[in-house]
Backbone as a ProteinNet text record, in pm:
[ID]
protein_1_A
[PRIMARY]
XXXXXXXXXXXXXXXXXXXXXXXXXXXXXXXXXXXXXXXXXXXXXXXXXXXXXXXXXXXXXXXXXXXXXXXXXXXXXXXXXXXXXXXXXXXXXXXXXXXXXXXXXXXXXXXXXXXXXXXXXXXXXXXXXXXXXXXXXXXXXXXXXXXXXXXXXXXXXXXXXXXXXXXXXXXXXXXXXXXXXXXXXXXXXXXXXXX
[TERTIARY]
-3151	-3169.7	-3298.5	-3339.3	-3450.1	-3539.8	-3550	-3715.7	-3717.8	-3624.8	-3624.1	-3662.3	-3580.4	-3665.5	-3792.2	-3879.4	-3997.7	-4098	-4074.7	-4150.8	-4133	-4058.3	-4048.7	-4131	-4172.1	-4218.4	-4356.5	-4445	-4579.8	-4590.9	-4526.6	-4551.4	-4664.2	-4761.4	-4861.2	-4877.8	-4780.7	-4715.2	-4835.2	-4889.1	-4988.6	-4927.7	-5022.5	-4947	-4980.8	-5028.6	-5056.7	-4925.4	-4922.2	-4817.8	-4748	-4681.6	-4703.6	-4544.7	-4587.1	-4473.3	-4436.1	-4483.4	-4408.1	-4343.8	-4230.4	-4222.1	-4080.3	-4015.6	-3912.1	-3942.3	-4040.6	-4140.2	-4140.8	-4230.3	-4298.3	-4167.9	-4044.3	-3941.7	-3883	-3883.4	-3839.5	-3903.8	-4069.2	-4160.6	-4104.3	-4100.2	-4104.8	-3998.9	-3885.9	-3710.9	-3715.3	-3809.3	-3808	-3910.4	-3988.2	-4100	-4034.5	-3917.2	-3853.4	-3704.4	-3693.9	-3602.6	-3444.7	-3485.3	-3333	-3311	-3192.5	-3174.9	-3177.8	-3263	-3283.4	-3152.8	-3087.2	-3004.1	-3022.3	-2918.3	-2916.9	-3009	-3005.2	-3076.4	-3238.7	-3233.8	-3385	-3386.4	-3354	-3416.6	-3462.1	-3356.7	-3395	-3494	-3476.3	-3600.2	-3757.8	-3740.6	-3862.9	-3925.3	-3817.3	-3812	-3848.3	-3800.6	-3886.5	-4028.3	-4009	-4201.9	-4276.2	-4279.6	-4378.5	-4448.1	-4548.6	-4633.5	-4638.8	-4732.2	-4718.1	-4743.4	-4707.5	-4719.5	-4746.5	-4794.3	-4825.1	-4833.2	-4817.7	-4795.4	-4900.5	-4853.7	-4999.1	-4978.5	-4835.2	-4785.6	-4795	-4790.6	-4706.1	-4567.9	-4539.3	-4411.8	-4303.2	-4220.3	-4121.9	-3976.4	-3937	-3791.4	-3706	-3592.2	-3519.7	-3432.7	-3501.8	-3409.4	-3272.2	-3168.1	-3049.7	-3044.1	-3191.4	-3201	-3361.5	-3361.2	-3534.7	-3602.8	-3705	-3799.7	-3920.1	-3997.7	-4094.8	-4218.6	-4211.4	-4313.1	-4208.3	-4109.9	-4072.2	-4095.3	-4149.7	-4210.5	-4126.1	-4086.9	-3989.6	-3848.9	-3804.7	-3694.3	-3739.8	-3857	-3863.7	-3993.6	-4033.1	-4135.3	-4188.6	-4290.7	-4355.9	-4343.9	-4365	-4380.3	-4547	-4630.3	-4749.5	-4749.3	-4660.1	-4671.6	-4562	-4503.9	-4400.2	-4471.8	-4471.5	-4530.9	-4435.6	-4515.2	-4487.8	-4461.1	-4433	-4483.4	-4597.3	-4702.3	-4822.4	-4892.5	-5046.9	-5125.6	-5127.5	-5159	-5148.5	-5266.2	-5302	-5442.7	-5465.4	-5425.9	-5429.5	-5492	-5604.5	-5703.5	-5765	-5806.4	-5891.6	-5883.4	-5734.3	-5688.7	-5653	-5644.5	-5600.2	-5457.1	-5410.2	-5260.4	-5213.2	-5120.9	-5061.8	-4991.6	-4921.4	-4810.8	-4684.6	-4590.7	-4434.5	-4495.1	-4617.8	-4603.5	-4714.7	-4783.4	-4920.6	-4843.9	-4759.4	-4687.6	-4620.7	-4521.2	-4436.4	-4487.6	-4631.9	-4667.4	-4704.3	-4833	-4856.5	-4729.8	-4620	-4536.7	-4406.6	-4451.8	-4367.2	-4425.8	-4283.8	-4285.6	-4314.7	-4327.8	-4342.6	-4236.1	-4188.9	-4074.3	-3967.3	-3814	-3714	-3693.1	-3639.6	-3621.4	-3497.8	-3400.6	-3364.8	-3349	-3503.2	-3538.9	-3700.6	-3719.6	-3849.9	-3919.3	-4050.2	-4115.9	-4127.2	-4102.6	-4107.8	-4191.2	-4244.8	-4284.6	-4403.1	-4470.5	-4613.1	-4583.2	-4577.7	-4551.8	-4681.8	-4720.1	-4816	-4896.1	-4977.7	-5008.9	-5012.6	-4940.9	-4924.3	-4829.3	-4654.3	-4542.9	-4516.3	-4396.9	-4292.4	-4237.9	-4189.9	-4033.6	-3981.5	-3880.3	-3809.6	-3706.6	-3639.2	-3503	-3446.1	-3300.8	-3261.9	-3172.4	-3202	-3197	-3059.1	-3022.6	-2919.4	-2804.1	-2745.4	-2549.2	-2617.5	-2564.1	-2518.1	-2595.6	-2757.7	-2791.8	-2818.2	-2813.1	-2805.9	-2816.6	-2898.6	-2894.4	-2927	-2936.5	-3012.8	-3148	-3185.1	-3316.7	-3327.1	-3497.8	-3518.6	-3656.6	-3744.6	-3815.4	-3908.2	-3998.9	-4066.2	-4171.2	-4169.1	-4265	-4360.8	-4469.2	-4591.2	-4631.3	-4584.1	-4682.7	-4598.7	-4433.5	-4373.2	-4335.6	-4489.6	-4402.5	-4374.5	-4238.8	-4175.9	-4227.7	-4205.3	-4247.7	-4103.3	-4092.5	-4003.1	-3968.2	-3948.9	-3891.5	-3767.3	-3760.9	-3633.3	-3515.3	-3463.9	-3326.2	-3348.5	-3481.3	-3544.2	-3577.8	-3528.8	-3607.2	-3535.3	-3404	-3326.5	-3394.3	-3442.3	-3528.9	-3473.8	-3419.5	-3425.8	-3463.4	-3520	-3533.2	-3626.7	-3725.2	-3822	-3810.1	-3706.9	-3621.8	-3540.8	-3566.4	-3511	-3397.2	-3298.7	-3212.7	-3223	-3264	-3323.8	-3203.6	-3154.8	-3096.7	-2989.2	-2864	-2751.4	-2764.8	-2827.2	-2883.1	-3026.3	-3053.7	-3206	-3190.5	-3105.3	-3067.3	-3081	-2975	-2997.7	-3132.6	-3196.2	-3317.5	-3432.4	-3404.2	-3503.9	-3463.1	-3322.9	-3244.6	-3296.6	-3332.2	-3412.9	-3511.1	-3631.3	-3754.2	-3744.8	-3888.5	-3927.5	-4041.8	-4109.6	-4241.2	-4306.2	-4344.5	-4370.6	-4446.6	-4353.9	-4468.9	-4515.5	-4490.6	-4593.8	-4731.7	-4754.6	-4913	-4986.5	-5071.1	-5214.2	-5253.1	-5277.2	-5327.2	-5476	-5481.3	-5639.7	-5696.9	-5673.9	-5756.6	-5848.7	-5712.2	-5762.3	-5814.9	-5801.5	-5806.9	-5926.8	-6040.7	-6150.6	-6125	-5989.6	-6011.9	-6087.2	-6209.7	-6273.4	-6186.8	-6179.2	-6098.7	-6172.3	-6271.3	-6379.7	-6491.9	-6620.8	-6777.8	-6866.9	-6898.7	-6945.6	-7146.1	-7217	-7340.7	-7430.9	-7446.3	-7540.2	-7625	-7653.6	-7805.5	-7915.4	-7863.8	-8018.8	-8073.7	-7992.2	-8011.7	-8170.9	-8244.8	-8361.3	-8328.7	-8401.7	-8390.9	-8559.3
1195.3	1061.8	998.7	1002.3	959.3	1024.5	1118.3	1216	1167.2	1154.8	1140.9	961.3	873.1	738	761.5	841.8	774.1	832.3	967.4	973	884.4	843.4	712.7	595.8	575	527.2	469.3	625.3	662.5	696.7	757.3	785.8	897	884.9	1001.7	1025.7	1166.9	1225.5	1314.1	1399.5	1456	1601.1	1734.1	1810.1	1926.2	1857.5	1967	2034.9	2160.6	2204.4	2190.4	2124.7	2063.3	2128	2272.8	2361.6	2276.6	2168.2	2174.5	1989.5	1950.3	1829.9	1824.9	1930	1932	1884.8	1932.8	1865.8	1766.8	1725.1	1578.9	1462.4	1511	1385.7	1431	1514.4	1550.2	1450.7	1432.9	1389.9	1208.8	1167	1075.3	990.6	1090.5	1052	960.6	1079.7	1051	984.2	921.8	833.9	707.9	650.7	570.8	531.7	614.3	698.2	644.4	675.5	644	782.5	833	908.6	862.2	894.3	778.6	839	735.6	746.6	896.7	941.9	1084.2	1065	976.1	947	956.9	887.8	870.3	984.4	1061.9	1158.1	1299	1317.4	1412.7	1344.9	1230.6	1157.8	1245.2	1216.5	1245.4	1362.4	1442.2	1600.8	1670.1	1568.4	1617.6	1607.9	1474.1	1381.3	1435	1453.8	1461.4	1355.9	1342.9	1249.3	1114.4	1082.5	912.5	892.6	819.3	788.9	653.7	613.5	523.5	529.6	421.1	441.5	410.9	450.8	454.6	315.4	259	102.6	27.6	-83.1	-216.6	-206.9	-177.6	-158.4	-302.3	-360.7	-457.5	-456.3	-501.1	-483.8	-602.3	-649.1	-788.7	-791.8	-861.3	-839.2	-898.5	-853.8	-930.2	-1099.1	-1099.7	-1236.9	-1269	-1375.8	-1404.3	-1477.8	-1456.5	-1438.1	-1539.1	-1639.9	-1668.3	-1597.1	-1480.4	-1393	-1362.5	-1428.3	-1437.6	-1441.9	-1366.2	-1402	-1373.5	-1474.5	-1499.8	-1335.4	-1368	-1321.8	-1166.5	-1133.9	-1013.1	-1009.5	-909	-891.1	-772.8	-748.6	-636.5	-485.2	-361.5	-235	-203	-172.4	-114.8	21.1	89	219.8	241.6	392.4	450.9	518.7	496.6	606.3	698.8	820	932.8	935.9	1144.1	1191.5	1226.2	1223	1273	1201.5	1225.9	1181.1	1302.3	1374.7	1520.5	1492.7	1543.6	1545.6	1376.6	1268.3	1114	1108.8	1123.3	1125	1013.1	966.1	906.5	769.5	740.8	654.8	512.2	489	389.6	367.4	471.5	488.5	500.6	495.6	494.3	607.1	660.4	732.8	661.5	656.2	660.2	621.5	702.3	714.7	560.7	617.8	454	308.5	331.6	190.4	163.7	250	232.3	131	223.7	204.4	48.4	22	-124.6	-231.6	-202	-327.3	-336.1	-221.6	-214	-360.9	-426.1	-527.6	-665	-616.6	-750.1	-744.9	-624	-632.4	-593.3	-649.6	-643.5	-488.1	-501.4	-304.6	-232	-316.6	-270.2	-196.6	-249.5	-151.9	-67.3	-3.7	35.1	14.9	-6.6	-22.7	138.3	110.6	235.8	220.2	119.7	90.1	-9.6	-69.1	-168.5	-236.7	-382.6	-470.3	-568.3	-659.6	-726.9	-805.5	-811.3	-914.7	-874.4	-757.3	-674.9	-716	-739.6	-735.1	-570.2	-599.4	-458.2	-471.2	-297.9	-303.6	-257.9	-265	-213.2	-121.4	-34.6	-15.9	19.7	-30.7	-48.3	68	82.2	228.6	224.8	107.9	56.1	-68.2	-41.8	-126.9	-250	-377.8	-391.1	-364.4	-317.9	-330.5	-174.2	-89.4	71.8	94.9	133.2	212.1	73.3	-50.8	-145.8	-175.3	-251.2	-237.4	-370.3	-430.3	-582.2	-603.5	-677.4	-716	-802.8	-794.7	-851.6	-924.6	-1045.9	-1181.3	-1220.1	-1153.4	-1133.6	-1247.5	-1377.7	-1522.3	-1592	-1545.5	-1590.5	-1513.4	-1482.4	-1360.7	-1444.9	-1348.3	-1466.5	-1328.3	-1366	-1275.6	-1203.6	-1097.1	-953.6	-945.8	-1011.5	-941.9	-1006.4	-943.3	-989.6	-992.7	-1135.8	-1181	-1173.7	-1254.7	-1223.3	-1071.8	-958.6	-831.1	-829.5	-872.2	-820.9	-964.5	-1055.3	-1176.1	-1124.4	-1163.3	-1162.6	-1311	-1378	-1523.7	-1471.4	-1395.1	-1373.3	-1214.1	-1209.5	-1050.3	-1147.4	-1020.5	-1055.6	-969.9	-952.2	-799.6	-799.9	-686.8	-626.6	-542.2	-475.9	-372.6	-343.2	-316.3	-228.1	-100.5	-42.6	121.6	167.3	239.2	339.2	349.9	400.2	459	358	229.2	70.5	68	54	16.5	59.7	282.5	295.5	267.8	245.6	202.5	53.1	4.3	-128	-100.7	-37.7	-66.5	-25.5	-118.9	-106.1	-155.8	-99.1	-124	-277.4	-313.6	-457.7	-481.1	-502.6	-520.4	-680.2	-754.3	-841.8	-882.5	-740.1	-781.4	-681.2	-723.6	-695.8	-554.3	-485.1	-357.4	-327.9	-252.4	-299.2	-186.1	-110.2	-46.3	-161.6	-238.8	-293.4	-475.4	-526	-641.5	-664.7	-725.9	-702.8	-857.9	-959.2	-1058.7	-1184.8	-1138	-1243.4	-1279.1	-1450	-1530.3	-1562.8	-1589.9	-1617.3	-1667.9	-1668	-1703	-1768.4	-1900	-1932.4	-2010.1	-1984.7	-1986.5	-2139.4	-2162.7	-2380.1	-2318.7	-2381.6	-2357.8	-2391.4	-2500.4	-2497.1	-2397.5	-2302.5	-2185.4	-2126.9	-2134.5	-2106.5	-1938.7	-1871.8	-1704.2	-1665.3
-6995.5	-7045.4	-6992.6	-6864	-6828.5	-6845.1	-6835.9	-6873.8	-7105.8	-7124.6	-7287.2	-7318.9	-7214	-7191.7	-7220.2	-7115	-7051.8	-7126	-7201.8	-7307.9	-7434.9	-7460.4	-7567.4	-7503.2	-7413.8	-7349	-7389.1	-7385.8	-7346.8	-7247.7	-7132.5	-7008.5	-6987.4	-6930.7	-6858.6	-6725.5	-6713.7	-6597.1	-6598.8	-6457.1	-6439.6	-6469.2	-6513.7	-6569.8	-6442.5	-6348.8	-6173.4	-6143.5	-6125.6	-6084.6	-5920.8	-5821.7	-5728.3	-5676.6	-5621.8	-5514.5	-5406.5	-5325.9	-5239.3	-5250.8	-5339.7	-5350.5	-5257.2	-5261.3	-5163.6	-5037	-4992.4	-4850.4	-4825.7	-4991.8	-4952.3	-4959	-5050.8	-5055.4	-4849.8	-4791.3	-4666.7	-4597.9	-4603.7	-4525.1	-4521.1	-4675.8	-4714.2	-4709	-4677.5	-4644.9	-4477.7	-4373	-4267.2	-4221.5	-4309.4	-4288.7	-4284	-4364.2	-4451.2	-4316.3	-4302.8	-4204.5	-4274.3	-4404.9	-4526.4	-4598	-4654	-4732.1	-4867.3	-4971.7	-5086.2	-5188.2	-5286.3	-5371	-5435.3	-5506.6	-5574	-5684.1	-5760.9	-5906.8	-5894.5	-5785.3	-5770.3	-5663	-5592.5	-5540.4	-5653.2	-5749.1	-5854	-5984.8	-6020.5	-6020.3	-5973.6	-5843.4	-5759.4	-5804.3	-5761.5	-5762.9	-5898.1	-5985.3	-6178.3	-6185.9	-6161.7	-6211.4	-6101.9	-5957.5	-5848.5	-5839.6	-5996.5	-5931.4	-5965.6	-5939.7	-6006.9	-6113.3	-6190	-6319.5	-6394.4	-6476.8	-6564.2	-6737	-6777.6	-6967.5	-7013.4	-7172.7	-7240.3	-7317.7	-7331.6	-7371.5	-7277.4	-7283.9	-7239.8	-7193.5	-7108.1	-7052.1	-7012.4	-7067.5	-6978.1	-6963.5	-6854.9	-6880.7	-6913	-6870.7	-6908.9	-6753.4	-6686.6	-6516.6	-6533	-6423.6	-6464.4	-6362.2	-6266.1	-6211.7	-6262.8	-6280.3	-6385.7	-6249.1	-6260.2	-6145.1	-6167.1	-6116.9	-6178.2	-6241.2	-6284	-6338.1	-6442.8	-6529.1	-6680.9	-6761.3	-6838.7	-6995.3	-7091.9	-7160	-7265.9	-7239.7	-7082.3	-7035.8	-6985.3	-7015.7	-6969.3	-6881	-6760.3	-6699.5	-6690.9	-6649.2	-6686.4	-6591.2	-6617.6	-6511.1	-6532.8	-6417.6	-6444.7	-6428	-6335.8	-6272.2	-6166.9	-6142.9	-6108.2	-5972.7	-5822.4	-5742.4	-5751.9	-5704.8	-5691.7	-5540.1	-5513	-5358	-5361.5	-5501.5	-5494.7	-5588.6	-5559.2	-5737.6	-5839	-5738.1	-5893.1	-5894.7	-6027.8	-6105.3	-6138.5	-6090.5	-6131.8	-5977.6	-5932.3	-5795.7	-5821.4	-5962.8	-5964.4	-6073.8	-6063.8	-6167.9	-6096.3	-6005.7	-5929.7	-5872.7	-5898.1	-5880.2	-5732.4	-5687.4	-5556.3	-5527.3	-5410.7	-5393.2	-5312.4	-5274.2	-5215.5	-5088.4	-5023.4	-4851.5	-4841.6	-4884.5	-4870.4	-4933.3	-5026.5	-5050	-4918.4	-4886.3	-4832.2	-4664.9	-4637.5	-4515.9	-4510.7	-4688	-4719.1	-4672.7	-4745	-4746	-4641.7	-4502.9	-4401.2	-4345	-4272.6	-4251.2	-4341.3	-4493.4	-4605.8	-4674.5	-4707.7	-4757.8	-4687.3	-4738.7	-4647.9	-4642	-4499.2	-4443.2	-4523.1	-4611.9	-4700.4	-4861.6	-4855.6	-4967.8	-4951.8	-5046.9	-5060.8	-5196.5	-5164.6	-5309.1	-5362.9	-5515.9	-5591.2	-5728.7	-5769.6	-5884.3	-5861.7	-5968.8	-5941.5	-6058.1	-6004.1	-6142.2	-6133.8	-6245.4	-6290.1	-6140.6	-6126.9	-6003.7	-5877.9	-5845.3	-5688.4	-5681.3	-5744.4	-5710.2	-5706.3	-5645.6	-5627.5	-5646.8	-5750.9	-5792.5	-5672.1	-5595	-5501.5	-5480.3	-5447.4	-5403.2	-5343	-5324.9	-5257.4	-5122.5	-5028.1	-4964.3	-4834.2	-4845.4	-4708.1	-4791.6	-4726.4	-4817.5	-4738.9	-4791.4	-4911.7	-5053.5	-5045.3	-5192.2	-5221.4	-5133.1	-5148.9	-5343.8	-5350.6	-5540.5	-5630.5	-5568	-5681.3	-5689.5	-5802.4	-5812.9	-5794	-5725.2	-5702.7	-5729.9	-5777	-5775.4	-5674.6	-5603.2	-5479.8	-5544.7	-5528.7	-5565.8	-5446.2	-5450.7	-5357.1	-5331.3	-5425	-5412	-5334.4	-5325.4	-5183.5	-5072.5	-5029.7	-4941.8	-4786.3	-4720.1	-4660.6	-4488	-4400.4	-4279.5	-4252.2	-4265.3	-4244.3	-4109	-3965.4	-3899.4	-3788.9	-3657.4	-3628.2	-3742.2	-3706.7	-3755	-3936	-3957.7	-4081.6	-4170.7	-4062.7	-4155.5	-4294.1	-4339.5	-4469.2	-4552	-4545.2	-4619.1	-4764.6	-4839.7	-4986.4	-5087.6	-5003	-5088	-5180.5	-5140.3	-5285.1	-5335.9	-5386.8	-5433.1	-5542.5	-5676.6	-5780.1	-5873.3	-5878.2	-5885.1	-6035	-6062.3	-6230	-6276.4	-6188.2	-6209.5	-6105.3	-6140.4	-6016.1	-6018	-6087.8	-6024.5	-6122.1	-6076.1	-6096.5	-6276.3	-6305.9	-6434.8	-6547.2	-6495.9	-6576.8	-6544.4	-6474.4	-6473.7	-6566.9	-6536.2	-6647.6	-6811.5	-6862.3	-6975.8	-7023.5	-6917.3	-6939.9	-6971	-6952.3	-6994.9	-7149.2	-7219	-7383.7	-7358.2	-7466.8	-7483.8	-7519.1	-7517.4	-7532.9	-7634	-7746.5	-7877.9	-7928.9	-7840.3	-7819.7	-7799.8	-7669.3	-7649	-7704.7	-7718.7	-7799.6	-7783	-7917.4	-7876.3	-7840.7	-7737.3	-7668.1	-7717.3	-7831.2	-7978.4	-8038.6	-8111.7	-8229.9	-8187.2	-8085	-8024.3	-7907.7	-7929.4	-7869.4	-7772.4	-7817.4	-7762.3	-7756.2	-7906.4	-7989	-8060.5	-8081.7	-8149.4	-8287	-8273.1	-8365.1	-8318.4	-8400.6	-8335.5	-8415.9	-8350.2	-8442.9	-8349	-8466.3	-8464.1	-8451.2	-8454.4	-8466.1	-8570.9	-8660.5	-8717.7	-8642.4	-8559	-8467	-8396.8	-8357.9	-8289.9	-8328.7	-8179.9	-8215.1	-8186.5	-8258.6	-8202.3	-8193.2
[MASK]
+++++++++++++++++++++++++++++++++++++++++++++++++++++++++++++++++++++++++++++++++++++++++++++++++++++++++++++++++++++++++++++++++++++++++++++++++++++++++++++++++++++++++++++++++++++++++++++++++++

C-alpha cells in the first residue's frame, strides 16, 4: 500500500543500490537510542534514501496547526538513512535531522519528514505518543529540556500511525504548475516609455 501511495504520488526515490541499510537503521536506532515503530522501520529498509515529489504534496492533519491552508498542509520531503545518488539536491538524511533538532524538539519523537518553512513532520518513538505522527511549528519553538523535554505546545497530531499518515497525503491540485505558470499576472507598458 505504501510503496503504491507514493508512486501515485510523484515520488523520486534514488535508484543507488545501498547494501548496507540494515546498518545504517542499527546506527540510527542507537543514535536515537529508540527502537523505531515496525511500519516505519520496513519503511526505511524499502526506500533507503531520501526522497522528494515531483507534485505538490498535502495532507489534512487530524489537529490544524497555524500553517492551514484551506484544512490541509503541506510535505516537502521524506529523510532517509542515506542521500543515494540525491548528493546534490538539498535533501537531508535521519542522522543530521535528528542531530539538528536534538534538544528543539520533544525527546519523544523524531523528525522524519520536511514541511513548508523548516517545520517537522515528527514521530513519535516513546508511549504515550509511540507510532503517531505530529507536526513541529518552528515559529513557536519552545526550549526542550529538563522538566520541559516532552513540550508538545507547538506539536500538531496529523496522524495515529505512519500508515494514516502516508493514506493522507494527495497531491495538491491547487497550486500552480511551475511548467505552465511563470507567475506573470499581466504587463503592462506607458506609452511614455522612452526606449
Amino acid at each position: 500500500m505504501i510503496e503504491q501511495k507514493l508512486h501515485e504520488l510523484g515520488v523520486i526515490i534514488s535508484n543507488d543500490t545501498v547494501h548496507n541499510e540494515a546498518e545504517l537503521l542499527r546506527e540510527y536506532e542507537a543514535l536515537t537510542g529508540h527502537t523505531l515503530p515496525v511500519t516505519y522501520r520496513h519503511f526505511l529498509l524499502k526506500f533507503k534514501t531520501s526522497m522528494y515529489f515531483d507534485n505538490m504534496i498535502v495532507y489534512r492533519p487530524l489537529e490544524s496547526s497555524p500553517w492551514d491552508s484551506d484544512g490541509t498542509q503541506g510535505l516537502d520531503e521524506f529523510y532517509g538513512l542515506t542521500l543515494g545518488a540525491n548528493q546534490d539536491t538539498g535533501l537531508s538524511t535521519l542522522p543530521k535531522k535528528y542531530s539538528t533538532y536534538l534538544d528543539r524538539v520533544p525527546y519523544s519523537v523524531v523528525p522524519i519528514a520536511e514541511a513548508p518553512g523548516g517545520n517537522q513532520i515528527c514521530l513519535g518513538v516513546e508511549s504515550p505518543v509511540e507510532g503517531k505522527i505530529f507536526f513541529w511549528d518552528h515559529e513557536d519553538e519552545r526550549e526542550i529540556m529538563g522538566e520541559h523535554k516532552n513540550d508538545f505546545e507547538n506539536m500538531y497530531l496529523i496522524a495515529n500511525t505512519f500508515e494514516d499518515f502516508i493514506g493522507s497525503l494527495m497531491i495538491d491540485n491547487s497550486a500552480p504548475d511551475s511548467d505552465d505558470d511563470d507567475g506573470i499576472v499581466s504587463t503592462w507598458f506607458s506609452d511614455d516609455l522612452d526606449l
